[in-house]
N, C-alpha and C positions, 0 to 999 in steps of 0.2 A: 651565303645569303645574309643580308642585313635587314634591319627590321628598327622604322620609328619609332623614338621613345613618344609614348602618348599619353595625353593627359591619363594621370591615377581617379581621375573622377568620371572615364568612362566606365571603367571598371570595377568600381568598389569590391574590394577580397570580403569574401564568405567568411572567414573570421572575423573580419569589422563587426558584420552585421549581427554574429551570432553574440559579440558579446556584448553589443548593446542594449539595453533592459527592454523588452518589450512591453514594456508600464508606461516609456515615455511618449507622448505627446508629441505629434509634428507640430511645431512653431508657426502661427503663422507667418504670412511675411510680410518684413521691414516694410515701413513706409518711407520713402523718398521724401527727403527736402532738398528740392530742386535749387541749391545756392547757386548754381555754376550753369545757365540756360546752352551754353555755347561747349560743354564738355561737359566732363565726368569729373575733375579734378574738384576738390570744394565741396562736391556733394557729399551728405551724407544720410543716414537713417536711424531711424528710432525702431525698435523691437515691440512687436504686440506687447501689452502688461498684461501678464500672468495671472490667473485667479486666485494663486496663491505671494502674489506681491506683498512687501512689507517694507516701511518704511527702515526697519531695522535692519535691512540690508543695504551695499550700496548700488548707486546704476555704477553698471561695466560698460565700455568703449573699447573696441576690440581693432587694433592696429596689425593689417597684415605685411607682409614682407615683402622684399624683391620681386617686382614683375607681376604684382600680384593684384588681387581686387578686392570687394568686400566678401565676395561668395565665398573667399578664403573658407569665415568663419558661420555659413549659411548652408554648405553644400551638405554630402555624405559627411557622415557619424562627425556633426557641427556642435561646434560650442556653443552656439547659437540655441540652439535646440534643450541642451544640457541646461544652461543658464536658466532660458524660459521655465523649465519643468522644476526648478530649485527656486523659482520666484524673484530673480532677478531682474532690475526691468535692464534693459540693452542698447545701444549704440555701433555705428559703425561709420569709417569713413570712407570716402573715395581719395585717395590720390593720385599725382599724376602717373606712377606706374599704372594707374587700371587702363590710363589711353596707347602704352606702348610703352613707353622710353619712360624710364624709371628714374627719378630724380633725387639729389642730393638730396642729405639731412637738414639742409638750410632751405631750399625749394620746399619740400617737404614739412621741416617743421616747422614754418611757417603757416602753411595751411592748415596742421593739425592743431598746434596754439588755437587757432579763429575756431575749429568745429571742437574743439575742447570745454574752449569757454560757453557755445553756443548752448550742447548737450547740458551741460550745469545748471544754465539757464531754465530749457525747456523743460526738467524735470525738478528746477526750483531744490535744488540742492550746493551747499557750497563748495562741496569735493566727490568726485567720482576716484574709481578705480581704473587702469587701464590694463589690459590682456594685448601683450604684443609677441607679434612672431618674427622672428628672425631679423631681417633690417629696420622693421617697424619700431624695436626698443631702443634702436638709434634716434629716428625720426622721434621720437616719445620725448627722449632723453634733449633733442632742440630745443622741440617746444616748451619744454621745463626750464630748460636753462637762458635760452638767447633770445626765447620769445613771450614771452611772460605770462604762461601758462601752470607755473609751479603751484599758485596758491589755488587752483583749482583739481590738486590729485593730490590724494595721498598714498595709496598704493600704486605702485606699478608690477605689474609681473610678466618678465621677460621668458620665451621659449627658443631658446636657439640663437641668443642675442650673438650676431657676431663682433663684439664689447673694444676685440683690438684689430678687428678685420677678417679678412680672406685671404689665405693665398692664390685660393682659386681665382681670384681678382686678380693678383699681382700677375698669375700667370697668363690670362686673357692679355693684358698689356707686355707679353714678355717675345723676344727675340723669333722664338718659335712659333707660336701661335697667332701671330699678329696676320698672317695673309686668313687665314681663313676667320679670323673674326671680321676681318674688313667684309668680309662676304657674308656670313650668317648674323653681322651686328648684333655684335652681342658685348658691345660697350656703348655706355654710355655715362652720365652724372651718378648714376646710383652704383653703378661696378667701378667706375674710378676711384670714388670717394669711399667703397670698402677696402682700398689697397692698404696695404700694414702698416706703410710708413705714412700716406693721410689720419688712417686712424689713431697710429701713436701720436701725433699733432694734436687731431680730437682730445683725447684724454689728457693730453698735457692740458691742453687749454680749459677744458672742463672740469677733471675732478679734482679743483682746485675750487672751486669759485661753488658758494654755500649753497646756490640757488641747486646744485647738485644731489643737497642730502634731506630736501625740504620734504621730498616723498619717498616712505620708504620701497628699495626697490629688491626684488626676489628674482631670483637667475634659475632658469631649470636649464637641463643639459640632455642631450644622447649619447650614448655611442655605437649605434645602430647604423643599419643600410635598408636597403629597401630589395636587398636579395641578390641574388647572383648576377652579375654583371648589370646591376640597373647603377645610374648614374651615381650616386651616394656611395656604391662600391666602387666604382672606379677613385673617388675625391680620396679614399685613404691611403692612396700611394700617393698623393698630393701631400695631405695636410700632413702638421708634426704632430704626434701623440697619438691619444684616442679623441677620438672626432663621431657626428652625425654624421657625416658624407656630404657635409658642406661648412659646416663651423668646427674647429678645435672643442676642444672642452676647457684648455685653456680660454680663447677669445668669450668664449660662454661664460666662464668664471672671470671675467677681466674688470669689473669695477670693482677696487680698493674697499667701498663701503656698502658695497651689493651682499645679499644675503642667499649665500646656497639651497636652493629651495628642495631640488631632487635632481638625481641624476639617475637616465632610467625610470622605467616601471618597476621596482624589484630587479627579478633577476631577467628579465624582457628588455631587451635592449631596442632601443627607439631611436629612428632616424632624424634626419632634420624635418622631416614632412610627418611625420607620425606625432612628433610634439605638441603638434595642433589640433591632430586628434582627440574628440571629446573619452571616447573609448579606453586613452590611453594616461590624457593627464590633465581632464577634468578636477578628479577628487583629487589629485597630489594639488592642484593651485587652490580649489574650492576655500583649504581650511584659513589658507594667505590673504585672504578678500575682507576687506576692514574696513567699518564708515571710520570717517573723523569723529575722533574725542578727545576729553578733556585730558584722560589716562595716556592717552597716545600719544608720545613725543616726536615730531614730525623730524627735527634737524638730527635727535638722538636714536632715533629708532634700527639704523642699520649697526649701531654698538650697542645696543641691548638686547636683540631680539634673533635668535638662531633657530628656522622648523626645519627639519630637515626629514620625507617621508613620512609626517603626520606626528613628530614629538619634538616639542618644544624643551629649548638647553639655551643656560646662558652661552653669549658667545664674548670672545675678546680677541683680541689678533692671532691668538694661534688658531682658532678657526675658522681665519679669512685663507683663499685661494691663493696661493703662494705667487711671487710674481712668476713672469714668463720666464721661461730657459732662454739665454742667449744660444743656447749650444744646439741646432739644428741637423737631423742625420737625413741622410737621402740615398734611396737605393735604387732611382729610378733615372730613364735615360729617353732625353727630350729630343725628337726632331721635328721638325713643320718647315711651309714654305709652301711655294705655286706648283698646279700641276697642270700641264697642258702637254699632253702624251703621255708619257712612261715617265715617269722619276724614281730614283732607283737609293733606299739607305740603306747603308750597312752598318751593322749592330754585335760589334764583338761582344760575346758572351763570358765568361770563364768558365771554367770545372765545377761540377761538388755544387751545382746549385740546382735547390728542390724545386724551382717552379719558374718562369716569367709569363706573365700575363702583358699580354701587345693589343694596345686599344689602337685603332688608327682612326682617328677621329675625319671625318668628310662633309661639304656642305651638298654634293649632288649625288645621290642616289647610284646615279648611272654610273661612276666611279666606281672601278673592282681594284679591288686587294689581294694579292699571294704574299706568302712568307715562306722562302727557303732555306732550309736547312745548309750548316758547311756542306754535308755528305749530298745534298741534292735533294731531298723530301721536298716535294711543295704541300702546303698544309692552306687549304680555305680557313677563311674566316666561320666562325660558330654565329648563332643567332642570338643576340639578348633579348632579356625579355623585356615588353613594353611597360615602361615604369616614365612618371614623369620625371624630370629635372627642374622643377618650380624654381630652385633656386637661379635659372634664368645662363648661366655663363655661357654655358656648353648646352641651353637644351636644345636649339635647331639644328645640331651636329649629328650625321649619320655613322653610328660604331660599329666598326669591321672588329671584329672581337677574336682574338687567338689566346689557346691558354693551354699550355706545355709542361709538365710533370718533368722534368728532369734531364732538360733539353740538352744538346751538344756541347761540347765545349768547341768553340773560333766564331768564324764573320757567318751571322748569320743575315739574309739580305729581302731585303721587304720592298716590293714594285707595285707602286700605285699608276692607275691608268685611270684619267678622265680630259675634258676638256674646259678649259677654263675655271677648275678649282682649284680646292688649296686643299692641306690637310695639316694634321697636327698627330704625332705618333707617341704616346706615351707605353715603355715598355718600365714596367714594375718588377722587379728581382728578387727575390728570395733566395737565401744564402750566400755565401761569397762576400764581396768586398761592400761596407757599409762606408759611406763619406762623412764624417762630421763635418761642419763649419759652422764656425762664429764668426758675428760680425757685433762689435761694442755700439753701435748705434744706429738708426734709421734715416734721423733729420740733424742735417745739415746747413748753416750759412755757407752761403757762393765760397767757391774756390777751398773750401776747407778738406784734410785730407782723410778719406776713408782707408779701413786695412778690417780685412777678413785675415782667420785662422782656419783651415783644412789641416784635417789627419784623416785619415785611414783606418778603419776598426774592421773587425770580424775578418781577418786575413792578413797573410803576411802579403805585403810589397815588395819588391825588388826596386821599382822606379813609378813616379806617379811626374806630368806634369799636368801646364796648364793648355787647354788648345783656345782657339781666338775666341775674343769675350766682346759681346755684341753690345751696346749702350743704346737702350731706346728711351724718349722722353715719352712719359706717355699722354697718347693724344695727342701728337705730331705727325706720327710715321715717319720719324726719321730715324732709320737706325745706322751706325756707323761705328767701325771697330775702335775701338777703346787701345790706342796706341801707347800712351803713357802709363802702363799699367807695371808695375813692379813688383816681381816674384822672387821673391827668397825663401830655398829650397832648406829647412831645416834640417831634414832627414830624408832618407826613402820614403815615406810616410805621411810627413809632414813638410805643409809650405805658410807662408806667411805671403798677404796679398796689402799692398799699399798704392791708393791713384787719388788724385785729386780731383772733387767732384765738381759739375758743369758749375758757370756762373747764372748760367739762366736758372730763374724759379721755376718748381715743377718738380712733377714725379716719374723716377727713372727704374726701368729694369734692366743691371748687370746679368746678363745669361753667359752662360758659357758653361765648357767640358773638361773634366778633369780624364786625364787618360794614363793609365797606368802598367804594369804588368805582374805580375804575382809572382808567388814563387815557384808556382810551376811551369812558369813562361809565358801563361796563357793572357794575353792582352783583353784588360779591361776598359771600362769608359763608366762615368756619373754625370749627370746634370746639375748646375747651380743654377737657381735664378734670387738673385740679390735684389731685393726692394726697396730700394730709398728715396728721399725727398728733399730739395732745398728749397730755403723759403726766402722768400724779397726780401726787401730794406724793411718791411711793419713785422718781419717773423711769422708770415702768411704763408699759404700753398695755395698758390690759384687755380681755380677750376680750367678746365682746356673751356677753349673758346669755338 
């Protein structure tokens, strides 16, 4: 049996509520300023004023993320609510995610600029604070830089900012997953534009340019899930490191002149969706929240000023966020495509490994899943439990869930039955053969030559190569096998990957499977999906049309 992921705001968990203060005060509610008669997008609100209001505080503006609305920060255990009772007066915006289709940070921070400056206005102050979650501290970071809303913030404080992207984005656009995102649309401007290699562009182009450091900005992070097979556990056999269940804690820590604010509640590990929570990391941002003054160095402040969990330390470059790892490991094996009857994969396993967990991700309900064993066991899928997916990728996907303690070693063979869908089958491995790859760069001028390095770790090899390496542009739908691709086999172990990348501008996913055999004989398989971008004649990446 499978089971919708459903919104987390039908259900608020009885720990939320127990450890919210029962002293506080429900908020009343925001008033609308109707800027937008014809949508949602444009609009925004002002927050009741507190009886304990002070001029000695600043107003907050609270930017939600991917897919998201303003109830973000209004609904259960609300920052909204938390603010109000601390005597903060409040703001909030609409964007065009609140009408569906989630919009770039240029869309976006364009609009937030205009209701930035507006909120200033209407409470007759010269700079506000802003509280952003997840894509929202992108959208934040626009309108500061390219839309000329900087001299109107001076703090920002980011929750889950994904600073260098998603891979969960790269992989929405990658070989595998492309039928059934056509079907559960689930791209669009706002998932494109968090791909790895868009956002290493971003940053090139931004944290350069001073308008960057005008406000200072504070980064919080998780490394939580949202529980046993809820969506945020599934992202960590995606992401590289320790992650929320949707951003890295790298991509979280990824601006050069960003200031580490907290990672975690203590020793309470927090999700991408809990960050927003008032319950959880109210009082960690609270102490961060600072009007403009004279004392306050607005261009200098992210080089003099380190809080990290409620005590202040000088900081200097040893502790800033170290750059990203070029060096990537993956222990996990990608397949997707159409289903209309039976479609049948088969999934070599090796020896000696404690676990795989097989999500098979589906857009129709009526779609059944088995998994059998070499020796012939068929194994149903388990139930997960109803958790949302806010962060939008994968949330209209139905998960057939399998999870195996120390499964066979050969083919083991997975039969989807439905009509007219697609699906996408991520299996995650524990023990046995781990994949490293580097790749030296993301962005590309036309025709320039790319080369990844793969080795082999946590097991011996006998033979490893490469099998067909798919080339998608994304936002075309065209995929097409990557024929000019050149492999030199260093070792058993180790290969060396060199090809010349497209002349069209745009953002592409290399997918493809490395397939090997160990030393016990036992035939293995990994998944790559490679992220890159080439940019026009201006050093631009165009958005798909």
């Amino acid at each position: 049996m499978s089971r919708r992921f459903l919104p987390a705001l039908l259900a608020p968990s009885l720990a939320l509520l127990l450890a919210w203060p029962s002293a506080a005060a429900a908020a009343p509610s925001p008033t609308l300023h109707d800027d937008n008669p014809n949508g949602k997008a444009g609009d925004w609100y002002t927050g009741a004023i507190p009886p304990n209001a002070s001029n000695d505080k600043p107003v907050l503006l609270f930017v939600q993320g991917l897919h998201s609305d303003y109830t973000t920060w209004t609904a259960s255990d609300d920052f909204y609510t938390a603010a109000y009772n601390a005597g903060y007066r409040t703001a909030f915006v609409q964007l065009p995610d609140a009408e569906g289709t989630g919009g770039s940070m240029w869309t976006n921070g364009r609009i937030l600029a205009d209701v930035i400056k507006k909120v200033a206005d209407y409470y007759q102050v010269p700079q506000i604070n802003v509280i952003a979650h997840s894509k929202g501290g992108i959208d934040t970071q626009a309108a500061l830089v390219y839309y000329g809303a900087h001299p109107y913030v001076n703090v920002v404080h980011q929750l889950g900012t994904p600073n260098k992207g998603s891979e969960l984005a790269d992989l929405a656009y990658s070989d595998w997953t492309w039928w059934l995102a056509e079907i559960i649309g689930m791209r669009d401007d706002a998932v494109y534009s968090l791909q790895t290699s868009y956002m290493a562009q971003f940053r090139e182009q931004t944290d350069s340019r001073a308008e960057a450091r005008k406000a200072t900005t504070y980064m919080g992070a998780g490394t939580g899930d949202d529980g046993w097979f809820s969506p945020t556990w599934f992202a960590h056999a995606i992401l590289p490191g320790s992650d929320d269940g949707a951003v890295s804690l790298d991509s979280a820590f990824g601006l050069p002149y960003g200031i580490r604010s907290f990672t975690d509640k203590g020793s309470e590990k927090l999700s991408h969706f809990q960050l927003r929570d008032a319950s959880k990391t109210w009082e960690l941002v609270r102490p961060k929240l600072k009007l403009a003054s004279a004392g306050w160095s607005e261009a200098g402040a992210a080089e003099a000023e380190w809080t990290d969990a409620g005590s202040a330390k000088k900081a200097d470059q040893a502790d800033r966020v170290p750059a990203r790892s070029k060096d990537d490991a993956t222990s996990a094996i990608y397949r997707g495509g159409e289903v209309d009857g039976e479609q049948t994969e088969r999934i070599p396993l090796e020896g000696g490994l404690k676990n795989v967990m097989i999500d098979v991700m589906v857009a129709d309900e009526a779609t059944t899943v088995e998994l059998i064993s070499p020796s012939g066991k068929v194994y149903r899928p388990e139930d997960g439990e109803a958790v949302s997916d806010e962060h939008g990728i994968f949330g209209k996907a139905m998960h057939h869930v399998f999870s195996i303690d120390k499964p066979e070693k050969g083919e083991w063979t997975a039969k989807i039955n439905g009509k007219r869908d697609a699906y996408f089958l991520l299996a995650a491995v524990k023990g046995g053969v781990d994949l490293n790859w580097q790749a030296d760069k993301q962005v590309f001028k036309k025709n320039d030559t790319a080369s990844l390095q793969l080795e082999t770790r946590k097991g011996k090899t006998k033979q490893t190569s490469l099998q067909q390496a798919t080339l998608r542009r994304s936002g075309s739908g065209k995929g097409t096998e990557l024929k000019r691709l050149r492999v030199n086999a260093v070792s058993d172990n180790e290969m060396n990957i060199r090809f010349q990348v497209p002349s069209e501008p745009g953002v592409y996913n290399l997918s493809f499977e490395v397939t090997g055999v160990d030393e016990s004989g036992a035939a293995f398989t990994r998944s790559v999906n490679y992220n890159f971008a080439v940019t026009d004649d201006d050093g631009e990446i165009p958005l798909p049309e």
